[in-house]
C-alpha positions in Angstrom: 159.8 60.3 -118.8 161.3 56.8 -119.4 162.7 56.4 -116.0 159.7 57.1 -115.0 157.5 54.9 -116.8 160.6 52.0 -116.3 160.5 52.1 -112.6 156.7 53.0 -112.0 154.0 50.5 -110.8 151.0 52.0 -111.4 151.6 53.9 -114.8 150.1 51.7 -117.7 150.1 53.7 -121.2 152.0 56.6 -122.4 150.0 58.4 -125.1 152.6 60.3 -127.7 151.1 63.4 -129.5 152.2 66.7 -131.3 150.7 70.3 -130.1 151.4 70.7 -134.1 148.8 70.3 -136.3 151.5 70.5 -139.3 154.6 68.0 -137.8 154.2 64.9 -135.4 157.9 65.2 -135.1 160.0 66.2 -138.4 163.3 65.3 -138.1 166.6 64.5 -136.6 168.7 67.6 -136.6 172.2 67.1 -137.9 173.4 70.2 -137.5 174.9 69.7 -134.2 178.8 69.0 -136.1 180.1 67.6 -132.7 177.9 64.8 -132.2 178.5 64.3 -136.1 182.1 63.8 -135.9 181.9 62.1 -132.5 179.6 59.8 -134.3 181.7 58.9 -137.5 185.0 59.0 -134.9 183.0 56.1 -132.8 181.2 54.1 -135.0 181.3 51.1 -132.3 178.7 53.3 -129.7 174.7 53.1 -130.6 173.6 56.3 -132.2 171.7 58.7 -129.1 169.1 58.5 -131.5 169.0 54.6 -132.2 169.1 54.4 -127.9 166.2 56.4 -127.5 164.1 54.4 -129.9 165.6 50.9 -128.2 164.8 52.2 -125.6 161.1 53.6 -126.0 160.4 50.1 -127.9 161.4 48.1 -125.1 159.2 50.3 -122.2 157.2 47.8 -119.7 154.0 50.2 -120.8 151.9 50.5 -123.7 153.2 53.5 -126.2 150.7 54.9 -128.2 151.5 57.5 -131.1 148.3 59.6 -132.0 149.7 61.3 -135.1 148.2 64.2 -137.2 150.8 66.1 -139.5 154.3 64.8 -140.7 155.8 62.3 -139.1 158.8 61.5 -142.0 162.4 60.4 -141.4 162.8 60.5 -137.1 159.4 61.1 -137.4 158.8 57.6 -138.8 161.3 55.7 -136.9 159.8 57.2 -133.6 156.3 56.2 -134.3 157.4 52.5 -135.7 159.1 52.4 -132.1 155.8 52.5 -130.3 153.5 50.0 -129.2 150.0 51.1 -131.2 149.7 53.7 -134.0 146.4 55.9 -134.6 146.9 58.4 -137.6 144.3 60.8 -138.3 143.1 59.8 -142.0 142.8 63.8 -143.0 146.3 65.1 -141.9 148.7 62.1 -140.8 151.7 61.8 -143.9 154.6 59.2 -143.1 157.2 58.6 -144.7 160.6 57.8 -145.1 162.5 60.1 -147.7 166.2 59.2 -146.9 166.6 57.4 -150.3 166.6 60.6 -152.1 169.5 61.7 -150.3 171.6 58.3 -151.1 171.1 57.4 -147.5 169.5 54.6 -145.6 167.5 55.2 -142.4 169.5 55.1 -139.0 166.5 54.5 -136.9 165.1 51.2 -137.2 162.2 51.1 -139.9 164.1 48.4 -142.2 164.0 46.1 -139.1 160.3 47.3 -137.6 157.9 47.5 -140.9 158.4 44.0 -141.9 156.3 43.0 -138.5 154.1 45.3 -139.6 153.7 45.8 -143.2 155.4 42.7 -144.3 159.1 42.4 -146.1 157.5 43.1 -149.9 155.5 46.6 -149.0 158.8 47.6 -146.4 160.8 47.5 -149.8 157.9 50.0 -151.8 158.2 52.4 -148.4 161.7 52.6 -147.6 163.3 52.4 -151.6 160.4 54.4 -153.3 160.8 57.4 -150.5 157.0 58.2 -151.1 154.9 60.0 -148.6 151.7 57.9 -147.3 148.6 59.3 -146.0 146.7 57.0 -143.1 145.1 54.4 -145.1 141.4 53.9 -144.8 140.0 51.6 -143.2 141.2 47.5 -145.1 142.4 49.8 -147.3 146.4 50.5 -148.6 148.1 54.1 -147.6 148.0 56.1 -150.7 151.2 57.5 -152.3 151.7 61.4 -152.4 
């Protein structure tokens, strides 16, 4: 889908969205043990995962995320990554919970809320691990 959109001329938007009412997109599955010790053996190569979001960030089109269910962890980072974000106020929970696992998050939120949310509320996300519902309209997301 990237190449595409990267070498097409008439494709303008890519609209992102989950067949899940429950999960935008979860998580990044670790279980794979051979990318895992590849990864720690080459700590010099860009994460697959980090790519693919430098890469969707960087598209020539606009990326839209339309997001209803969980979008926490990879599920964050991939949203932050696109262009424009519409969360459905009733079922939309984001989140990153990696600092209740003593870890910090590989995929770019510590570098993309700051545009966004500014450097004060990207602290209270990423070091309180709370879940936040869409907020409502001028309003703040509200913790869960």
């Amino acid at each position: 889908m990237f190449a595409r959109a990267e070498a097409s001329d008439t494709l303008a938007v890519i609209v992102f969205d989950s067949a899940d009412p429950d999960f935008y997109l979860a998580h990044y599955d670790l279980s794979d043990s051979d990318e895992v010790k590849h990864v720690l053996a080459h700590p010099e190569e860009v994460h697959p995962w980090t790519a693919l979001l430098g890469r969707l960030s960087s598209l020539p089109v606009a990326t839209i995320s339309s997001i209803r269910g969980r979008a926490r962890g990879a599920g964050s980072e991939f949203l932050l990554a696109t262009d424009i974000r519409f969360a459905s106020r009733e079922r939309a929970i984001v989140g990153q919970f990696e600092i209740g696992m003593a870890a910090i998050p590989g995929g770019g939120p510590a570098s993309r809320l700051p545009g966004l949310v500014g450097r004060g509320r990207t602290f209270e996300i990423l070091f309180g691990g709370l879940r936040r519902q869409a907020p409502v309209r001028g309003g703040t997301p509200a913790a869960r």
